[in-house]
C-alpha positions as CSV (number, residue, x, y, z in Angstrom):
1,X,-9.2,-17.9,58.0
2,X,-5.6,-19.5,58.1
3,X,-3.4,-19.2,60.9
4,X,0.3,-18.7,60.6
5,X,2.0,-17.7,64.1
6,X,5.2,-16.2,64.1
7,X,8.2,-18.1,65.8
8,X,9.5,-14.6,66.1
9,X,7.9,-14.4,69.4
10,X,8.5,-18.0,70.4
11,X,10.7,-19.3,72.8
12,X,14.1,-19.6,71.1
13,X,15.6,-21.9,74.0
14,X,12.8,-24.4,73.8
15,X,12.2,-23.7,69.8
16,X,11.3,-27.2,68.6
17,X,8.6,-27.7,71.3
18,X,7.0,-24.6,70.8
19,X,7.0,-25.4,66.8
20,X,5.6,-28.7,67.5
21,X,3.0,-27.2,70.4
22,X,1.4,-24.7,67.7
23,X,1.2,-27.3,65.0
24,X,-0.7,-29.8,67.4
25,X,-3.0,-26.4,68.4
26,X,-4.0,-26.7,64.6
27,X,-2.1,-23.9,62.8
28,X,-2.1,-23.8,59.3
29,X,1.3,-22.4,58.6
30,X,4.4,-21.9,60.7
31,X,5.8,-18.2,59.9
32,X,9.5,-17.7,59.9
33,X,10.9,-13.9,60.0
34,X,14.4,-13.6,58.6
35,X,15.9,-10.4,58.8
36,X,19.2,-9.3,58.0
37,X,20.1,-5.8,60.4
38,X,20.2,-4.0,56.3
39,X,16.1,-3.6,55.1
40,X,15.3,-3.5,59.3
41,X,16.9,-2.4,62.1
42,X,17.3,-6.2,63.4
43,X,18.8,-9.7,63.1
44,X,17.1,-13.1,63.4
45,X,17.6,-16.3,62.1
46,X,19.6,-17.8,59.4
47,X,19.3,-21.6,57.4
48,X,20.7,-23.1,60.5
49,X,18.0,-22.7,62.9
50,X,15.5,-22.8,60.2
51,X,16.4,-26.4,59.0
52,X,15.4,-27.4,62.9
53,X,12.3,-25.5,62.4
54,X,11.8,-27.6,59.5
55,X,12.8,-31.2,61.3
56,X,10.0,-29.5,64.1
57,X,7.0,-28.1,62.0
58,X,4.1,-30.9,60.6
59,X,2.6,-27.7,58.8
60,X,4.4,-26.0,55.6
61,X,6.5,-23.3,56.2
62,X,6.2,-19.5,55.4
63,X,9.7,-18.3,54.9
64,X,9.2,-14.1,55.3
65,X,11.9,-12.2,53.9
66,X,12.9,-8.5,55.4
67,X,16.7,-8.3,53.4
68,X,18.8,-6.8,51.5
69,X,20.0,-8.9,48.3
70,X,16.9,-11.2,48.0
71,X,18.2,-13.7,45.8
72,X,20.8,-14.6,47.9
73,X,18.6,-15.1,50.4
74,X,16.2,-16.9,48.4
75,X,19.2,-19.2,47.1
76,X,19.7,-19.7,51.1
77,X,16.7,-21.0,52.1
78,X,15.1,-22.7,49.0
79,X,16.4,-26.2,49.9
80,X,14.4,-26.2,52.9
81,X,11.6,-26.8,51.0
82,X,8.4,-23.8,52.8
83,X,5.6,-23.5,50.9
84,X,6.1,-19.8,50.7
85,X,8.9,-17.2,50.2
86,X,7.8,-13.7,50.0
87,X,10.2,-10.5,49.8
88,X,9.6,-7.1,49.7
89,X,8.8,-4.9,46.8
90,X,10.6,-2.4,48.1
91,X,13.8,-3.3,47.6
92,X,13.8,-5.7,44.6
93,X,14.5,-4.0,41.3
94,X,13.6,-7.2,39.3
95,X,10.5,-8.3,41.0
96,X,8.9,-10.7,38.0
97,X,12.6,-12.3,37.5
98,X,12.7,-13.3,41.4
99,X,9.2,-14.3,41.2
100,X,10.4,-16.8,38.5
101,X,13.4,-17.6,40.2
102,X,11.7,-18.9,43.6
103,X,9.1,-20.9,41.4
104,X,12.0,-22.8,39.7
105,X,12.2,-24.2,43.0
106,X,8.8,-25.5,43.4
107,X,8.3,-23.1,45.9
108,X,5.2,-20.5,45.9
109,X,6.2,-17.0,45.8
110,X,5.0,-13.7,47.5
111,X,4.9,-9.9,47.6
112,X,5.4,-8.0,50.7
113,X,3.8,-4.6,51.4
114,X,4.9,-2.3,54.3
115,X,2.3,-0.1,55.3
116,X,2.9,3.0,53.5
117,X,3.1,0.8,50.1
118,X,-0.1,0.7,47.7
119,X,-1.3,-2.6,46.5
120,X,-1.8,-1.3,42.9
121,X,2.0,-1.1,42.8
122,X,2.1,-5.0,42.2
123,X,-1.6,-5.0,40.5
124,X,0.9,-6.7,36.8
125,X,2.6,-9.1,39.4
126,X,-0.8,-10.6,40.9
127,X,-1.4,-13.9,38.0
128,X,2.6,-14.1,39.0
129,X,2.2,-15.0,42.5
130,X,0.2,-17.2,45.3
131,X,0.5,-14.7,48.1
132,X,0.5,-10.8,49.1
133,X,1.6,-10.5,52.2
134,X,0.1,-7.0,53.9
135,X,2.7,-5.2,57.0
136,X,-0.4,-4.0,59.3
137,X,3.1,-2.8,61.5
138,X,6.3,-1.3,60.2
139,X,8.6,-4.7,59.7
140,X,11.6,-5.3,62.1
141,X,9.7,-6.1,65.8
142,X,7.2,-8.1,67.2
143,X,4.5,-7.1,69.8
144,X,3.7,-3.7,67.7
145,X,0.5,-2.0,67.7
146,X,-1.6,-2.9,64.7
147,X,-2.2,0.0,61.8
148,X,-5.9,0.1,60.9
149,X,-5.3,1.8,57.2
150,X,-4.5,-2.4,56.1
151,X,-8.0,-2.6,56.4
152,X,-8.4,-0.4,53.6
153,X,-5.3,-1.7,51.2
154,X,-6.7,-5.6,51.8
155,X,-9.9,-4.4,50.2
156,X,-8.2,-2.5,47.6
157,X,-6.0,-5.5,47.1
158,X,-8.7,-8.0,47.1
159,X,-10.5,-5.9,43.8
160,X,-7.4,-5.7,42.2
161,X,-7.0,-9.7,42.5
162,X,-10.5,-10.1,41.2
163,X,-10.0,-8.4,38.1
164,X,-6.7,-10.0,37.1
165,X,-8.8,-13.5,37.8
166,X,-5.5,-14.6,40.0
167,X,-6.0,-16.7,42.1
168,X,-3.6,-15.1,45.0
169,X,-3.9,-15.1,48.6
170,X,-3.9,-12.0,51.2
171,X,-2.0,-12.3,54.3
172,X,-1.5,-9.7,57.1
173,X,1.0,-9.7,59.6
174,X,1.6,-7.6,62.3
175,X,-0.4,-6.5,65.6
176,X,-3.2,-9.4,65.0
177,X,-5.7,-10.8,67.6
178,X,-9.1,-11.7,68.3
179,X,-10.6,-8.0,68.5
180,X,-9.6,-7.1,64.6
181,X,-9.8,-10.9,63.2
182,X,-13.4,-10.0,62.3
183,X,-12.9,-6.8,60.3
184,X,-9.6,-8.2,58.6
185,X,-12.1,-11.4,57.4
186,X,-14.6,-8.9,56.3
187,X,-11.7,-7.3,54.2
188,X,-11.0,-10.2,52.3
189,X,-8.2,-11.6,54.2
190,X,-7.1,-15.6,54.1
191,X,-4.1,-15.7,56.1
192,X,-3.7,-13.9,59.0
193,X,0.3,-13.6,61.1
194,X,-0.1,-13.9,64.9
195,X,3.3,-14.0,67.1
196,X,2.7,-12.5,70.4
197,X,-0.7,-12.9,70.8
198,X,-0.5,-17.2,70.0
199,X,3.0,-17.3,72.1
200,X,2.3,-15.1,74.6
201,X,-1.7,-16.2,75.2
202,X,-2.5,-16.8,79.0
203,X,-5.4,-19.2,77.5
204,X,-3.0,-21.4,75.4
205,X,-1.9,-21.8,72.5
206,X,-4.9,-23.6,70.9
207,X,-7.7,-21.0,72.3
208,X,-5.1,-18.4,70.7
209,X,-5.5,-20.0,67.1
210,X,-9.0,-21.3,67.2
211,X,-9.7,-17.6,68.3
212,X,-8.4,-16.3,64.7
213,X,-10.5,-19.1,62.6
214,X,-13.4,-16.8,62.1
């Protein structure tokens, strides 16, 4: 299992050190939210404060998009170089031409699910991408209380990916910590979102993450 914590729960007036605490605690990916106050009812970060994220972070960058007018966005961060942008299916109307677009530069793409979404709404998208991204909690806050139906949709997504012989990741985000880790494994999942529980772990950061690596 990779581990991507969310700097959504970090400590935004000692940012840097916590980026670089959770990279020497061995995450895999550093998980940026960026929401725009449109798609969800809050407002986080913009290219500013990600480009020190970027100067921070040894590990790649997982640039989650929860916004209105995607490309835009997409145009925004792109020269910061994550590994990963993912947007929501929701509320693009040309998925596959985005898809190209954030490949053009160099950068992986994703789909984003919120929970009420059905993974066989993207099932022609999947040899298109490198990532699905899973909402086990409706996007917009941190801390929420995990929804136990992703369960379900990871395994459903993960038969879907096997018969389009893609090659595509599953990711879950939202609510994750060491009593579900198991069952989300067993479901297929690679990549697994932790914010509060990593930042906000009395054991550390490094007990949080090596706690997810099932």
């Amino acid at each position: 299992m990779l581990v991507a914590p969310s700097i959504l729960s970090a400590d935004f007036g000692n940012l840097a050190r916590d980026v670089e605490a959770i990279c020497e605690a061995g995450c895999d990916l550093v998980h940026v939210d960026v929401m725009d106050g449109h798609f969800v009812p809050n407002l986080t970060i913009g290219p500013v404060v990600v480009s020190a994220v970027a100067k921070a972070t040894t590990k790649p960058m997982d640039i989650h998009l929860m916004v209105e007018n995607n490309t835009f966005f997409v145009d925004l961060f792109a020269p910061l170089k994550p590994e990963y942008i993912s947007f929501h299916i929701e509320e693009e109307k040309h998925p596959h031409r985005l898809v190209q677009h954030i490949r053009s530069y160099g950068i992986k793409p994703a789909l984003v699910l919120n929970p009420h979404t059905p993974p066989e709404s993207i099932e022609f998208l999947l040899q298109d991408i490198d990532m699905v991204l899973l909402m086990s909690v409706n996007p917009g806050f941190g801390g929420q209380k995990f929804i136990p139906s992703v369960l379900e949709r990871a395994k459903r997504l993960k038969l879907l990916i096997e018969k389009s012989n893609s090659s595509c990741l599953i990711e879950v985000d939202g609510g994750v910590n060491n009593q579900n880790i198991q069952a989300l494994n067993d479901a297929g999942v690679d990549i697994v979102v932790a914010g509060s529980y990593v930042f906000g772990n009395q054991k550390g950061y490094k007990h949080a993450i090596d706690s997810l690596k099932v």
